[in-house]
N, C-alpha and C positions, 0 to 999 in steps of 0.2 A: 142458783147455788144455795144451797141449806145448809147449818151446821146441825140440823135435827137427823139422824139417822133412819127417824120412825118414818122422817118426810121424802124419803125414797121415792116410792111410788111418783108420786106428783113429780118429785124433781128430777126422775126418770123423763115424764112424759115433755116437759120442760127439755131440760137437751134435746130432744128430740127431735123439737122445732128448730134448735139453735141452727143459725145457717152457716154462723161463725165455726159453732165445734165441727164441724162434718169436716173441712179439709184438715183440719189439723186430725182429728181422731185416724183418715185416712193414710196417715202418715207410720201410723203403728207396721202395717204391712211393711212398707218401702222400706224403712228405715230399723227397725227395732227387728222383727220376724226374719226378713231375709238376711242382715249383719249375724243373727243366729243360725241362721240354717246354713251360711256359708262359714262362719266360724267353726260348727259340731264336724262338717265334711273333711275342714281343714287337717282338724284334730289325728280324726283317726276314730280311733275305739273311744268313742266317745260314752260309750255306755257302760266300761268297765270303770271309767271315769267316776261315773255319776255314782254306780256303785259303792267307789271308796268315801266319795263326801257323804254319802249315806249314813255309811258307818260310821265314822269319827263323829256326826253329828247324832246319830243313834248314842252313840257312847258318853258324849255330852251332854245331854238330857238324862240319859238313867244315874250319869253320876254326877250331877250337876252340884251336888250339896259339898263331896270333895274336891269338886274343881274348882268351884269359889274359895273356899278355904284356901286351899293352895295359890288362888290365884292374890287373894287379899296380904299374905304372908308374905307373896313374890314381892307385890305392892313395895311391900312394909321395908324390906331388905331394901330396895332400892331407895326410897327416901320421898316416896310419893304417900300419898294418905287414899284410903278406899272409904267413901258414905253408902250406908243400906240406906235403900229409900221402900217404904212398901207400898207407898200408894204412888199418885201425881202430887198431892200435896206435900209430901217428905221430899220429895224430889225437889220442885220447887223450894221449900224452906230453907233443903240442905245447900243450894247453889248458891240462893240470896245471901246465907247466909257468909258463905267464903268469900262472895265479891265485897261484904260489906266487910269484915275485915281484913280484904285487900284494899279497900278505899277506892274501890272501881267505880267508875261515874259511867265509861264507856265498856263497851264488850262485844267484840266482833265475832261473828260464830259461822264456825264450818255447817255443811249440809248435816244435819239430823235429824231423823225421823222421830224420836225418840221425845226430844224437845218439842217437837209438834205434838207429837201423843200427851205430853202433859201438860202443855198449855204454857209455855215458857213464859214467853215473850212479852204478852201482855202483861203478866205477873211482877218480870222485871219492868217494864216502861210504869208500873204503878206504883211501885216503890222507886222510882226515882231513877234507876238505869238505862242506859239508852241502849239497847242489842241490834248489831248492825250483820246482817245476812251479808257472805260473802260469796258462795254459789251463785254465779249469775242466775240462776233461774230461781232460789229463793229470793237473790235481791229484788228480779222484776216484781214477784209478786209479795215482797213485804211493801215494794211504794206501791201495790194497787190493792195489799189490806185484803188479799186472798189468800187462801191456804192449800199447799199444795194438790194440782190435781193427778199426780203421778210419784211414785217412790224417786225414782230414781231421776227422772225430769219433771219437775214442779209445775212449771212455768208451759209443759208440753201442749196445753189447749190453747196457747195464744199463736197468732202468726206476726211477723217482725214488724209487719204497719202497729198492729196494735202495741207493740214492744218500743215502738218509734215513739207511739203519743205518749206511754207514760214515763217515759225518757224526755220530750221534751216537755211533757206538766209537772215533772220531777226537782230537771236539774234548773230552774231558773236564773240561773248564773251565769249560763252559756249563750252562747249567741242563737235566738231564735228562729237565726232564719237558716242554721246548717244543716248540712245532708246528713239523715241518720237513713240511706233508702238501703243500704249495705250493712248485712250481717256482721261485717269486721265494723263498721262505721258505729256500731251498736256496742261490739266489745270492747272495741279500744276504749269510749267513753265511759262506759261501766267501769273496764280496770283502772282510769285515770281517777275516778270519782273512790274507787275502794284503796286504791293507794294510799290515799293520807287516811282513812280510817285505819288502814294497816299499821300505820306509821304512829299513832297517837293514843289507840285504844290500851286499855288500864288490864284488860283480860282476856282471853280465849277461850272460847267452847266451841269442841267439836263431837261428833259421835266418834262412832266404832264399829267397825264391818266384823272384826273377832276379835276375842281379847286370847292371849297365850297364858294358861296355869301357872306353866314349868318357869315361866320369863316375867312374869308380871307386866306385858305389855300390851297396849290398846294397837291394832293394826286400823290403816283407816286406808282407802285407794280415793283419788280425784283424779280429774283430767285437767282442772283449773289451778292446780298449786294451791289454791286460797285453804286447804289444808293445814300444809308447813307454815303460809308465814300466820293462819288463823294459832299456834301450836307453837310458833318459835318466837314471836316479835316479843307481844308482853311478859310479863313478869309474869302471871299466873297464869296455869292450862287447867281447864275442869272438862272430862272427858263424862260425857252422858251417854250413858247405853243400858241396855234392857241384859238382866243375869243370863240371858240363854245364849249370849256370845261367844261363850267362853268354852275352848277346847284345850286339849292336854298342852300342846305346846308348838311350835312352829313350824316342825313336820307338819302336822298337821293344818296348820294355816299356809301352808304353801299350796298344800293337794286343792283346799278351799278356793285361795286363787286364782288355780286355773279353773275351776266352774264360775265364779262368779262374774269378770268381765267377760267373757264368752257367753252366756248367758243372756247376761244382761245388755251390753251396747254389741258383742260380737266381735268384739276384738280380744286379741291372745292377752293381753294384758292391760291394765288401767293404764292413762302415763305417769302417774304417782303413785306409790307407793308406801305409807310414812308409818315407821314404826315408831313406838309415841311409851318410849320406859323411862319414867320417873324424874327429876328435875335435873338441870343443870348441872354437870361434873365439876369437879374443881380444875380437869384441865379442858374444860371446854370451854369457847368461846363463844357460844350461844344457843336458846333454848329458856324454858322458863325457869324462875327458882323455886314458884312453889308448883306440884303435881297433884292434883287430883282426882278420884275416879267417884264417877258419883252412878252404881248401881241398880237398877231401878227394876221391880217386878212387879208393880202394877196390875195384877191379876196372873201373873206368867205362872208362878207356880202350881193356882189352882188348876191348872189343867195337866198336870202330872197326873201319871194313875188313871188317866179318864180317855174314852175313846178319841178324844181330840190333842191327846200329848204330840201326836207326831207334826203337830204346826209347828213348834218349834223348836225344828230343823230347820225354819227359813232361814234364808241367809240374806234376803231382802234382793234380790236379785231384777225385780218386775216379769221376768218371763211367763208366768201363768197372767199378769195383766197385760200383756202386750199380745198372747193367743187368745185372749177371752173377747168371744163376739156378746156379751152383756157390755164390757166396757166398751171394745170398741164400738158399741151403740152408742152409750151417753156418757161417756167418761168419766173422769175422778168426783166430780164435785157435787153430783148427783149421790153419794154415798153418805156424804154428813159425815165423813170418820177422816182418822188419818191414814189408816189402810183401806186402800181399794179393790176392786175387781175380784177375783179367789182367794187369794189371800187375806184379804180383810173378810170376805164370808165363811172363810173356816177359824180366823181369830177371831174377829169381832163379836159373835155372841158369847163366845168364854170369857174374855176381859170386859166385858160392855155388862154381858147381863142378855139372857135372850130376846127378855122383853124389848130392849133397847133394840137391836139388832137383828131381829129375826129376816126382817126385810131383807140382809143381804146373804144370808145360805139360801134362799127363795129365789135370788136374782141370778139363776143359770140353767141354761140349756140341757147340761149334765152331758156334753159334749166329749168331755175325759182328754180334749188339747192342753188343760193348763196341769195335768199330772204327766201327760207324758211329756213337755219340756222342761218340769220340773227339777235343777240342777243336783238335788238329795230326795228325788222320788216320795214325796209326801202325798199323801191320797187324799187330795183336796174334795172330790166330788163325795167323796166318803163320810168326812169328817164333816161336808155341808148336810149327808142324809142323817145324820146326829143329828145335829143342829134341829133339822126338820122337825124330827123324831121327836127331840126334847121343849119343841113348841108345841106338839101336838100331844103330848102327854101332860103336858103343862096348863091346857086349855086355852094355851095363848092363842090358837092357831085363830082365822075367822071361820065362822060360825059358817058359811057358806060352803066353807072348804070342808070340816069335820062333816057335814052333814053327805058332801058329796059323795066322801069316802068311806062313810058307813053304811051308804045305800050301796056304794060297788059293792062292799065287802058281805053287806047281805048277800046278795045277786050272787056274787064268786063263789059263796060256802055254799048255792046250791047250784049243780051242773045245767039242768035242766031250765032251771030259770034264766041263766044264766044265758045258752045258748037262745031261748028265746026272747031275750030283750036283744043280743047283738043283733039276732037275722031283722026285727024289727027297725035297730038305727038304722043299720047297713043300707035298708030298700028304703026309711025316711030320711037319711042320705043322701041317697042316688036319685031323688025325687025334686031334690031341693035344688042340686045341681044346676047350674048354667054351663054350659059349655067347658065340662068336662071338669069344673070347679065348684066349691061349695064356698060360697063370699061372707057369708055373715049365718050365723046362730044367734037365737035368741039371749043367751047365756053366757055367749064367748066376744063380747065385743072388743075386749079390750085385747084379744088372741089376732083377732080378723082387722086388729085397725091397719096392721102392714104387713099383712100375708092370707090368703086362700089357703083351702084344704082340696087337694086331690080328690075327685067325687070317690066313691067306694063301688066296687063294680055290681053292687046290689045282694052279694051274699059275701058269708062271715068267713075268715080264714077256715076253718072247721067243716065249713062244708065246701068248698075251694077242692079242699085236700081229700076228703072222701072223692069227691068226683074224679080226679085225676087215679085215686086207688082203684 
């Protein structure tokens, strides 16, 4: 595991050994693929679907600058307060800042991605606040001090043995010699343990799956509840999310709903639901009294206007990671970022920097599985051949690769040379062959370390095809 994104490569080759990741990565098909493929048949027209969240997230982004506005205004009426954050560091200062004039020592937080992208945690545990993960699968891995290796399942590279040891090297308080060898045996103590965190902590932070302009409201979906009471129990809620959340209004986050659990675990709906507008009522009984929204673009903006705007239309769903044979190679943690698999290689060198990131638009097959499950049809493979593009015009690219593609591109611009270096591979090829495979090139090792090449049957497509004329 690397938190360097440059450390890819290597930390590619790393999972790869893992004997640990293989059955859990396995599980991507079983569990995540097929819960979608039997969900979209459920549906029906499930492409006229995908169509409409297209649109309203189309419409979101071009008019992003008055959706905020409207949406900060809805805020304002209702009696909650909105922070801009423009980096990860505003982000962070503005949160510390409100738990410190809540007098928060403790702060429990719902599942967020968002938080992870800007380095929450550590920042609060250094200034003195303790932030307690209430998502079972952020909890496993805030006690093993790893960072999520999946959007939407964190904790998805471990198997329940290893969830068993850091459960009992965690809770030392409990009796060492009980059965944790059952799944339920694992959550009941998890929920017992986050219970009195629920019960005692000074503040709340959760994300937001969409925010609504017209309502001024953060929508957020769980299957754990640790949502509501992350959002109901304390005195103060501070809701973290990135500005491209934001659509017209709950029409419109209804149509988004149904893509997004279907999508993502393959069910018609999350089992929570929580819409999250502004503080305590005067005839309500419970709920927080101060409301917060803390805003964050982080790089989000500069990719307006640019061939790479249509990322975000995500809606964080993981389905391009859960079809992507790069991830299911070596999983999340092999990335160094907080988005993984396609999705993090068409964001991550916009908000990173390409330098930073080039490694992961690099890291795919160009397969075109993670746009067509994509819930708002974003042209991930597309937006990685930018990326590309913009490495290679940058000079970032390596020196090996530039050179390769300027000698094809000689070769290409002239026909004749052209066809006479293919007939040339083609029969150096078919020579090298073993038994009807080519195992290894001089040049391609690292192509050939888990896979053969079909030998070539000794001439070029070009002349195949004349022959047959």
């Amino acid at each position: 595991m690397s938190p360097d994104p440059k450390a890819f490569p290597q930390a590619a080759r790393d999972a790869l050994k893992d004997p640990l990741l293989r059955p859990a990565l396995g599980r991507l098909k079983t569990h995540f693929g097929a819960g979608r493929a039997a969900a979209v048949q459920r549906y029906g027209d499930f492409e006229s679907l995908r169509e409409a969240g297209k649109a309203i997230r189309d419409h979101a982004v071009t008019h992003l600058d008055d959706l905020l506005v409207t949406f900060e205004a809805s805020v304002n009426a209702r009696g909650g307060t909105v922070h801009w954050a423009r980096d990860a560091s505003e982000a962070r200062r503005a949160i510390l800042t409100i738990l410190q004039d809540a007098g928060a020592g403790t702060v429990t937080k719902g599942k967020s991605m968002v938080t992870e992208e800007i380095a929450l945690n550590p920042f609060l545990e250094a200034n003195g606040i303790v932030p307690v993960e209430t998502d079972l699968g952020e909890y496993i891995i805030q006690l093993r001090k790893e960072p999520p290796s999946h959007i939407i399942a964190p904790a998805f590279h471990l198997s329940k043995e290893q969830v068993a040891q850091t459960f009992l090297a965690a809770h030392t308080g409990l009796d060492p010699k009980r059965s944790l060898e059952e799944r339920n045996a694992l959550v009941q103590e998890a929920r017992a343990i986050l219970r009195a965190q629920f019960e005692t902590a000074d503040a709340g932070i959760t994300g937001a799956n969409f925010l609504s302009a017209a309502d001024g409201a953060a929508v957020i979906v769980t299957n754990e509840g640790n949502g509501d009471l992350t959002r109901l129990l304390p005195k103060t809620h501070i809701v973290v999310t990135g500005i491209e959340k934001v659509v017209r209004d709950m029409t419109d986050v209804a149509v988004l709903l149904r893509l997004l659990p279907r999508s993502a675990t393959g069910q018609p709906i999350s089992t929570y639901v929580s819409v999250m507008a502004g503080p305590r009522g005067t005839a309500e009984t419970d709920g927080p009294e101060n409301f917060h929204i803390v805003l964050v673009d982080n790089g989000r903006s500069s990719l307006i206007g640019t061939e790479a705007q249509d990322v975000l239309r995500c809606i964080r769903c993981s389905a391009c990671i859960n079809h992507c044979p790069i991830y299911g190679a070596v999983g999340g943690h092999a990335y160094g970022a907080t988005y993984m698999g396609p999705i993090g290689a068409a964001l991550n060198p916009g908000v990173m920097g390409v330098a930073e990131a080039a490694h992961h638009a690099n890291a795919s097959t160009f397969c075109g599985r993670c746009a067509e499950v994509c819930p708002v049809m974003i042209p991930l493979p597309k937006i990685m051949r930018h990326w590309r593009a913009v490495e290679y015009s940058s000079g970032l690219a390596p020196k090996a690769i530039t050179r390769g593609l300027g000698l094809w591109a000689f070769a290409a611009k002239r026909p004749a040379l052209y066809r006479f270096g293919t007939r040339v591979a083609a029969r150096l090829l078919r020579l090298m062959a073993s038994s009807g495979m080519v195992r290894a090139l001089p040049v391609k090792n690292g192509w050939f370390a888990v896979r053969d090449f079909p030998a070539p049957h000794g001439k070029t497509f070009q002349q195949q095809w004349k022959a047959r004329r």
